[in-house]
N, C-alpha and C positions, 0 to 999 in steps of 0.2 A: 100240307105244311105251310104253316104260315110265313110270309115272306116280311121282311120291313125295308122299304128302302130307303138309306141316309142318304143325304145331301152332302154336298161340301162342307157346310157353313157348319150344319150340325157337329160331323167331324173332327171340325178343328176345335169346335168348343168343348168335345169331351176330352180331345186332348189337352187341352188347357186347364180343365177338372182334375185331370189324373196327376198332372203336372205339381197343380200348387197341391195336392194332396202329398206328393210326395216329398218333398221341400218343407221341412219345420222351420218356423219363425223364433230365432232368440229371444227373450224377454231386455228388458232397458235394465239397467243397472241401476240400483236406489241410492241416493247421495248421502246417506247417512251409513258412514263406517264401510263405502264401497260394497255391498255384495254384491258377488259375481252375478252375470246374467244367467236367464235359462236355457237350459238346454231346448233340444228342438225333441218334441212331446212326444205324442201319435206317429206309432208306424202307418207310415202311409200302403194300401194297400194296391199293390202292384198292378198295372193295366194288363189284360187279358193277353198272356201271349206277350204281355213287352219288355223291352231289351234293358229298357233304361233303365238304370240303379237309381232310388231315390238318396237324395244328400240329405242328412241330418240338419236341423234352424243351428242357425250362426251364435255363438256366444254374449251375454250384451255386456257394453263397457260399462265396468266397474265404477261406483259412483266415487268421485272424490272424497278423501277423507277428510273428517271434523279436525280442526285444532287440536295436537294432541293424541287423535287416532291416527291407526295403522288402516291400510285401502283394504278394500276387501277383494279378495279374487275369485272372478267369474271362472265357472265350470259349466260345458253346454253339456247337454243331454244326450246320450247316445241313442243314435236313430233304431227303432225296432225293423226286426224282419221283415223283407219283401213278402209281398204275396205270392203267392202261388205263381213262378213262371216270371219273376222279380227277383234282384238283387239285393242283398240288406246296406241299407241305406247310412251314410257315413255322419258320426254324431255332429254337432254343433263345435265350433272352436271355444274354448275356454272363456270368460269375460277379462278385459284387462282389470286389475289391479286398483283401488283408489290410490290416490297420493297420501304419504303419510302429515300429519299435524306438523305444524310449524313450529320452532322451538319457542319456550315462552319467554315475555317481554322484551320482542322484535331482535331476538338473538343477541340482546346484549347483555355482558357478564355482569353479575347478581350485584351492585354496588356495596352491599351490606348485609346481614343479618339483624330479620326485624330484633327488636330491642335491644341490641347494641346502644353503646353512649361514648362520645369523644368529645374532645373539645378543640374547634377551633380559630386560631388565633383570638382567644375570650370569649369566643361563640358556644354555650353549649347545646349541643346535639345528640339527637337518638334518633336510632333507625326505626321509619316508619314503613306498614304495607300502605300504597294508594287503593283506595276503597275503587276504584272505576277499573286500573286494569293490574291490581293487583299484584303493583311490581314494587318492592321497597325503595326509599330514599331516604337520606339526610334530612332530617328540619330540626327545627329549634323543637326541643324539651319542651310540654306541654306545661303551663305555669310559670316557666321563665324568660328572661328578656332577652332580646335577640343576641347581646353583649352585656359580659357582666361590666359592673363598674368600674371606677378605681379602686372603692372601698371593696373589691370583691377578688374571690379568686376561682376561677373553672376550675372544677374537680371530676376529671375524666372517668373516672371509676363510675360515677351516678349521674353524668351529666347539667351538672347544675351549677350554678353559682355560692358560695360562701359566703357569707361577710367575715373581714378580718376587724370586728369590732375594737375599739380603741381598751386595753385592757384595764384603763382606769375607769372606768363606765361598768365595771363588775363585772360579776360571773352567774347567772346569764345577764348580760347586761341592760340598764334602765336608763330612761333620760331622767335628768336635773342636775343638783351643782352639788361640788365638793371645793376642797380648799387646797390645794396645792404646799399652799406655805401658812402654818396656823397665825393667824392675827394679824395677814396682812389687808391692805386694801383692796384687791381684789382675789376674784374667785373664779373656776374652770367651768363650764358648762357642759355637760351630756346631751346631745342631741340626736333625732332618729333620723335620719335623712330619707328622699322618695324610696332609695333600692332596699330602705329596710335598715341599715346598717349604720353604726352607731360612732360619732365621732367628739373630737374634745374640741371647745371651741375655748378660748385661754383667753386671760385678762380680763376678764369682765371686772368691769368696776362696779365695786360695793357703795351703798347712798353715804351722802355726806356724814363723816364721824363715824361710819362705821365701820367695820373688819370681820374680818370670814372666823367661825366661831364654831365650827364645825369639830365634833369630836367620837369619834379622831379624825384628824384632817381630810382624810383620805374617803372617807364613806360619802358613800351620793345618796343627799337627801334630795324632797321635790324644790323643787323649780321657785326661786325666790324666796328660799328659807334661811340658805348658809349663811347669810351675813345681819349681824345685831350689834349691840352697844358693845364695842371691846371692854374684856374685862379689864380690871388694874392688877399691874405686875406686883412685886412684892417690894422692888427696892422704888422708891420714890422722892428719892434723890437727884437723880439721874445721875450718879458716880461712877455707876459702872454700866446701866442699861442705860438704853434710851429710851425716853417716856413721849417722843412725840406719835400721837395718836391714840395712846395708851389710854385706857380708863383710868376716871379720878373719881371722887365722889360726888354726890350733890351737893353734899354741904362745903366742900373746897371751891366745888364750882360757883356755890352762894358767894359762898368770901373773896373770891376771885384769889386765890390760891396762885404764887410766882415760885420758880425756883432754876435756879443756875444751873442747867443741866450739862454737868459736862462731858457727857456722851455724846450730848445734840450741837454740842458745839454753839448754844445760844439760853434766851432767857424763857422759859416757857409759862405758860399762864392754866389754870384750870378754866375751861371753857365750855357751856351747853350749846350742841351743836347736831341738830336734828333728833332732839332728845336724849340725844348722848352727852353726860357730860366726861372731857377728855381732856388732854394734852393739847395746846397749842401754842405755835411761836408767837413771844410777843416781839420780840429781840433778837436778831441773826447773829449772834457776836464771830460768829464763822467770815461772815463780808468784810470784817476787817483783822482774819488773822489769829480771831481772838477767842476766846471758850467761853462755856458759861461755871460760871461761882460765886463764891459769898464775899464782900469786903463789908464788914463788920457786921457778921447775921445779915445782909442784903443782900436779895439774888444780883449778883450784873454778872457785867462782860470784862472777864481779866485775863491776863497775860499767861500763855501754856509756858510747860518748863521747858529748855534748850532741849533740842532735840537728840544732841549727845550728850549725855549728864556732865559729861568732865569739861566741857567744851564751852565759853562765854564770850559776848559777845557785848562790847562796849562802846558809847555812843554820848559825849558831854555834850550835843546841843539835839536831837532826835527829833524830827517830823512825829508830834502828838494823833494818837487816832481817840477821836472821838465820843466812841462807846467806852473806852478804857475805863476802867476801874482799880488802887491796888496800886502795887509797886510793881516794878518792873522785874523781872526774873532772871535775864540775860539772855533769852531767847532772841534769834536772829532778825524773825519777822514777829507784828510790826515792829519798824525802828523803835518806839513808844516804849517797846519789852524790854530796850537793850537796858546794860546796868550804865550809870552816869561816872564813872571811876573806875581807871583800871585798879587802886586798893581793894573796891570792895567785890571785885571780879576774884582779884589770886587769894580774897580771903575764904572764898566758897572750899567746903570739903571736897576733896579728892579733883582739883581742877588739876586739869594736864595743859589744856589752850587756851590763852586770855587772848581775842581779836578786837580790834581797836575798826569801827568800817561809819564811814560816813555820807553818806548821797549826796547832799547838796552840795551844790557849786561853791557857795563862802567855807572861807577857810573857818574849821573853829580853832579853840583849844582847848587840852583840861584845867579846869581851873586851881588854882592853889589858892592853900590857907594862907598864903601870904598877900597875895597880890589882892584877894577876894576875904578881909578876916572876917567882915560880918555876911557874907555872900553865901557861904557853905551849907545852908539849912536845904534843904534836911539834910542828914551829917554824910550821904553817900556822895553829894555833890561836888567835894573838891580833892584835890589829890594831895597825900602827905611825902614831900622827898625826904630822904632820898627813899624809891618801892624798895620793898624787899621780895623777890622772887627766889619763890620756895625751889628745890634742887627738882628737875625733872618738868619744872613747868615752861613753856613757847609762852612769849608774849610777841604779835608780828599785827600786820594791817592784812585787812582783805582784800588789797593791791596791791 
């Protein structure tokens, strides 16, 4: 029979064979979505005759979970049968668990839903996603300005700015000018402003002689067109219109065409004036009080009627004005107007007040036919005694 004789050294080193044989290694744990370790593989096969139970490899820990994933959990392997004269060997522990994902955009509550629109304080805004980590926010409306204007108004529904365009500027509204008031001197303007939006800018003045001619008044033509030669009105007298400005002809304004305009309150002249021919003052007869009309077919400046018809106003020496033309009426202002007799005051129709009023410092008096017998021309000049005042008529001073 053959014999072998072991050593020490040899000894222990098959027991140290038999050993890590019997002992399974758990596998590492992959960090994608945590799966569990491995179990422990090969049954180790039991040393001849030995006592010792092999233990099943350890479980490996479970890799941590991705953003959003759940860990995965490790399961070890259950140890196979002893060998022959061996114990069966105890499986691997479980792998721990990965960590689940983290909540998304750093746990904080969702500010918005993408495409939402608000407005605020005239900020308009919609909800946007951030391209990098994908979390919505507030910004400005793609196309619009960070605040609407004044001329604007935020409109929450769509996020955006409006223009509240100036409604005389049309529908949809245009820039250039219209006329406010037909035939006057000046004219409105339509303008576009930066934000878009559309406003009146007023009074523009029209070139010399001319007037806004726009028809109808109201329509917006382009941009330095509204205004041209005013036409002529129909009455051209000036009795009841006023003609200053107004169109006149060429051939009036050849002749140099005058007339007492008593609407205008002075003497006007036909005049060409930036190729307009038109109305203009030659005569203010307004600066002293006074109107404009005819004393004998002549245009001038004469005396308006009392300003209460029943009402006269008497004066035998009168501060003279100037421009006067005509007799005097009994109008209060100027003195020039009053009438020079109280007779030919009470002899007016339907007079109720004859007032007697004199400014200056000298005394006067009314003259008589007696005291004055060749003095009395023109015949309203002197006073006949004894008056006769009609029944219902005041004769007093205006002191």
């Amino acid at each position: 029979m053959f014999k072998v004789k072991l050593s020490s050294n040899f000894f222990i080193s098959l027991t140290a064979v038999i050993a890590l044989g019997v002992a399974g290694c758990g596998g590492s744990g992959s960090n994608n979505n945590g799966s569990g370790g491995k179990g422990g593989t090969t049954t180790p096969t039991g040393g001849k005759g030995g006592s010792t139970t092999g233990t099943g490899g350890k479980g490996g820990t479970g890799g941590a979970g991705a953003i959003g994933g759940g860990g995965g959990t490790g399961t070890g392997a259950t140890g196979a049968a002893g060998a022959a004269g061996g114990s069966t060997a105890t499986g691997g522990a479980g792998g721990t668990g990965g960590a689940g994902g983290s909540p998304i955009c750093g746990g904080e509550t969702l500010v918005c839903t993408p495409g939402a629109t608000r407005c605020t304080a005239g900020a308009p805004q919609t909800c946007m996603t951030d391209p990098v980590t994908m979390c919505p926010f507030w910004g400005t409306t793609p196309g619009q300005p960070a605040m609407c204007s004044a001329n604007q108004t935020c409109v929450a529904a769509t996020g955006i700015c409006k223009c509240n365009d100036d409604p005389m500027c049309g529908t949809p509204a245009v820039a250039g000018d219209f006329c406010p008031t037909a035939g006057a001197a000046t004219h409105s303007t339509c303008t576009k402003g930066a934000d878009g939006c559309f406003t009146v800018m007023p009074g523009v003045a029209c070139g010399a002689g001319q007037a806004c001619i726009v028809t109808p008044a109201t329509m917006v033509v382009p941009v330095n067109t509204a205004c041209g030669c005013p036409p002529a009105i129909a009455d051209q007298t000036g009795a009841t219109v006023k003609l200053l400005g107004t169109g006149c002809t060429m051939a009036e304004a050849t002749a140099s065409k005058r007339v007492g305009s008593k609407a205008d309150d002075a003497i006007l002249t036909c005049t060409v004036v930036n190729a307009c021919p038109i109305w203009q003052i030659t005569t203010n007869c307004a600066s002293q009080q006074l109107t404009g009309g005819t004393d004998a077919a002549i245009p001038t400046c004469v005396c308006k009627p009392p300003t209460i018809p029943t009402q006269y106003y008497v004066d035998p020496d009168p501060t003279m004005s100037t421009f006067m033309t005509g007799p005097p009426t009994g109008a209060q202002f100027p003195a020039a107007c009053r009438l020079r007799t109280l007779k030919t005051a009470l002899s007016k129709t339907g007079v109720k007040e004859v007032i007697a009023q004199h400014e200056s410092s000298s005394n006067v008096h009314f003259k008589t036919i007696v005291a004055v017998p060749t003095g009395c021309l023109p015949d309203n000049s002197c006073e006949t005694f004894p008056l006769t005042i009609p029944a219902g008529v005041h004769v007093f001073t205006s002191d």
